[in-house]
N, C-alpha and C positions, 0 to 999 in steps of 0.2 A: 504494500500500500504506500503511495507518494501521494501524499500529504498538500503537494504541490502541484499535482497532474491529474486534476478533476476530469470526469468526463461529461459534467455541466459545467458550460465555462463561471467562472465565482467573476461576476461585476455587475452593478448596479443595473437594474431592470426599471421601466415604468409597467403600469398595467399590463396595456394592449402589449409590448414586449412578453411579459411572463408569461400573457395568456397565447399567443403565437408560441411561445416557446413551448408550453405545454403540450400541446397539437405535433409538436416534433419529437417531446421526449414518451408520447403514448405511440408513437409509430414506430419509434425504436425499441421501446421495451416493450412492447402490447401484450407478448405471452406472460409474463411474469407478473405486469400489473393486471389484466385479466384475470388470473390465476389467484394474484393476492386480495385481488378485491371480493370477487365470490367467495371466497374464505370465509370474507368479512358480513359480507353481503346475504348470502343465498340461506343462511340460517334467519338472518332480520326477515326475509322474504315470506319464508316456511313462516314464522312467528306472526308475522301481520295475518297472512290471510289467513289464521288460525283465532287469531282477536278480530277478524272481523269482514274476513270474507263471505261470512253466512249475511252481508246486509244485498249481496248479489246471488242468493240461492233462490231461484225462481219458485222452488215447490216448496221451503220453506215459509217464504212470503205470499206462497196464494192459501199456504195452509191455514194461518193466522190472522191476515186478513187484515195488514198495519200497514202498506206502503203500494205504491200505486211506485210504476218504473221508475217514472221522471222524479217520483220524491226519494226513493232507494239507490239513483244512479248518486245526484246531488249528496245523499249521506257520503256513499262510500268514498267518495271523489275528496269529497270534505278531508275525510278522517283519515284517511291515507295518507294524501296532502301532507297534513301536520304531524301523524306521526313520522313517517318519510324525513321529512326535516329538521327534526328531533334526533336521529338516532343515525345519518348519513355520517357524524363524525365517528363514533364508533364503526361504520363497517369497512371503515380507511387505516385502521390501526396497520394491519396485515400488508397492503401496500405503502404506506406512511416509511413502516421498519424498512420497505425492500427499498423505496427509495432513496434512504438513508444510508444502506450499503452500496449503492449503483454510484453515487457520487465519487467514491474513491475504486472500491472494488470492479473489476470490469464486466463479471457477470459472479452474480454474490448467489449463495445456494442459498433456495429456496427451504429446505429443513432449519438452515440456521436461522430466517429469518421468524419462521415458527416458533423456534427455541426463544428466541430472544425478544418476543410478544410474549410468549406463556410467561416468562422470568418477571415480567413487569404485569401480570395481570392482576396484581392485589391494587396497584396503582390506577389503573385503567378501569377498574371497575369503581372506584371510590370515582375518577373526575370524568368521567364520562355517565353510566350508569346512575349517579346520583347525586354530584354537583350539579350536571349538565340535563338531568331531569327524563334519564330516560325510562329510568325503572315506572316514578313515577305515571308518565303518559301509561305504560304496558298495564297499569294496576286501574290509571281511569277508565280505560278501554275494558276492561276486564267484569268493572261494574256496570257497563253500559247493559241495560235492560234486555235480552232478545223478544221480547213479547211486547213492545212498544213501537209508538213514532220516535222520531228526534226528539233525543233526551236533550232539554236545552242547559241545563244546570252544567248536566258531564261533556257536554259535546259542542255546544256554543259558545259557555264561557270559560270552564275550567281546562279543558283542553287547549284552548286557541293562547290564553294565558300563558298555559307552561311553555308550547309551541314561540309564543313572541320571549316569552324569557331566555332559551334554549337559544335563538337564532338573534338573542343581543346582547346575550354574554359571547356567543360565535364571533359576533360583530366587531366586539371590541377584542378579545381575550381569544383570539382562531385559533393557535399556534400549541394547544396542549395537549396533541398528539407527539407533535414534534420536542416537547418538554421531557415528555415523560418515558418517549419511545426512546429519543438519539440520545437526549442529554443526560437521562437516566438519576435525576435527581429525587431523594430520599421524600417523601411525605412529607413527614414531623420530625425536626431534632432538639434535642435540647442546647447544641450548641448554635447559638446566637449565628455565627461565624458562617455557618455551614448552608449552602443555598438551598434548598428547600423547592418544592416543586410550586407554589405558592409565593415564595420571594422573587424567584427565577422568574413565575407567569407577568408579575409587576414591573419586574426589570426590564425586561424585554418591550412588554407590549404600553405600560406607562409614557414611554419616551415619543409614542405614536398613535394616542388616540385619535386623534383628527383623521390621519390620513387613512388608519382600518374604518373607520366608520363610513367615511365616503368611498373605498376601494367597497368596504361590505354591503353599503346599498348599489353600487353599482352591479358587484356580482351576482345580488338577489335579484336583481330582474334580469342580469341574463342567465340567472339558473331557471329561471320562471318560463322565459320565455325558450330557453334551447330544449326544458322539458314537454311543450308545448308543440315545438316542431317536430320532436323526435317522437311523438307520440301521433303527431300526424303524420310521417313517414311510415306509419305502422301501416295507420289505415289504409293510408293509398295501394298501400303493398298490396294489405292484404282485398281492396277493390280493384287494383286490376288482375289477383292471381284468380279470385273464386268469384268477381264482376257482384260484389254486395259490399255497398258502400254506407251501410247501418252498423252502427256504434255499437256493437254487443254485448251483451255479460261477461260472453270470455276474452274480449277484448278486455273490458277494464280489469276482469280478475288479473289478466295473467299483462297485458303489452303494457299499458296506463303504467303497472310499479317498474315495468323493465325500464322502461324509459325513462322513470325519475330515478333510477340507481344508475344508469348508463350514463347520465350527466352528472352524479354524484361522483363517480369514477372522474369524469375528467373535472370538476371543480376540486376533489381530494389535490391533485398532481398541480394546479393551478398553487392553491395553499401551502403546497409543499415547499416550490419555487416562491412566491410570498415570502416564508419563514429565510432561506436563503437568503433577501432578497433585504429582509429589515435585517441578518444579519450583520452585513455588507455596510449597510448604511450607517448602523449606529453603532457597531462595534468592530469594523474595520476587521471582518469575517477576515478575507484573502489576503490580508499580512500578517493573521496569527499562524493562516495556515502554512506561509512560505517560511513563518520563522520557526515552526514547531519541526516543517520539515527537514530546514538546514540543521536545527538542533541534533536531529534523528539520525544526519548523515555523519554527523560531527562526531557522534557519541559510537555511531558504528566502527568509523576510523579509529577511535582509540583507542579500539578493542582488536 
């Protein structure tokens, strides 16, 4: 490993750069980040329509006799929606780590990067799972009624809540994948001295409120709106292979969340270069690592 000889180049990015950049470094790595994102991903998948894919079972809804399509399309759409966006920083853990290794490593195995998510999962379950409010959403969802309309209490307000909490602590604070996964900093110490994953997240992202807040609402409408195309690339698809161009059940069961993970993927790689990127900037990332690495050679020679 040189320290010095990234295979993402280390220098100051704007937006529209990182986000072009990103579109190159998913064409490069595709199998790997594909690979590490379902990881992440395809279990959240399994788990959503298990909370609440029964609101698009046809024969359980004419059994019951509580939702009429267009008011059953509109729930699930809703509820997805925000769960989806709630819980897309956890299914990035798995690609986060591989990206983590590809910067220096030239092709980093994929078992070690396994290893070294599992090593940090007491961490990732406390700042994701339930700082970042995802357990919670799973347990509102959980109480949502099956023998009812729109529950408004759990699903109009206490949801849509946790969901804007979720995606404004994202807003400000994105980067605690990248804390907890590369930098590998302790939870809780008692020594004053020692960075902490919580000292670390202030350091970092304090110096840069303004510019995550505006970088974060710009990304949220083109996360919005690239899930919005990519879900309409479905349809067409699927209207001109079988010429039915009706919005289905199994359309939104199954393409509707593929779509909004398949943007999730590339906004994860986006954030990743982000994290890079306020490196660089506020802490003069690429001369620690030219000095770290002359150090490395120095220290080899005297040996």
């Amino acid at each position: 490993m040189q320290l010095d000889n990234t295979h993402i180049a280390v220098k100051e990015r704007n937006l529209v750069d990182i986000c072009d950049l990103s579109l190159h470094v998913m064409r490069h790595y595709w199998r790997p980040i594909v690979l590490t994102s379902l990881a992440g991903a395809l279990p959240l998948m399994v788990l959503n329509h298990l909370l609440i894919g029964w609101m698009m079972d046809l024969e359980f809804r004419d059994a019951f006799f509580y939702l009429d399509e267009s008011s059953a399309i509109t729930r699930y759409v809703w509820d997805m929606s925000l769960l989806i966006a709630i819980e897309a920083p956890l299914a990035s853990i798995f690609a986060t780590a591989y990206l983590g290794q590809a910067v220096f490593v030239d092709q980093p195995k994929i078992r070690d990067v396994f290893r070294d998510v599992f090593k940090m999962s007491p961490r990732v379950i406390w700042c994701q799972l339930l700082v970042r409010g995802i357990l919670p959403a799973w347990l509102l969802l959980l109480a949502v009624p099956r023998y009812g309309d729109f529950e408004v209490g759990l699903e109009a307000m206490l949801l849509p809540l946790l969901a804007m909490y979720a995606v404004g602590l994202r807003v400000f604070r994105p980067f605690i994948n990248e804390i907890v996964l590369l930098e590998r900093n302790p939870l809780i110490s008692r020594d004053r001295s020692m960075m902490t994953i919580g000292r670390r997240s202030t350091q970092i992202h304090a110096p840069s409120y303004s510019d995550l807040f505006t970088q974060g609402l710009g990304l949220s409408l083109m996360t919005f709106c690239l899930a919005v195309a990519m879900f309409g690339n479905f349809v067409f698809l699927k209207g001109v292979l079988v010429n039915s161009w009706k919005v289905s059940p199994f359309m939104l069961l199954y393409a509707f969340p593929l779509a909004c993970w398949m943007v999730a993927i590339y906004i994860n790689v986006v954030r990743f270069l982000r994290y890079l990127d306020l490196r660089i900037r506020h802490e003069g990332w690429e001369v620690e690592l030219r000095m770290r690495a002359e150090a490395n050679r120095m220290a080899s020679k005297s040996f």
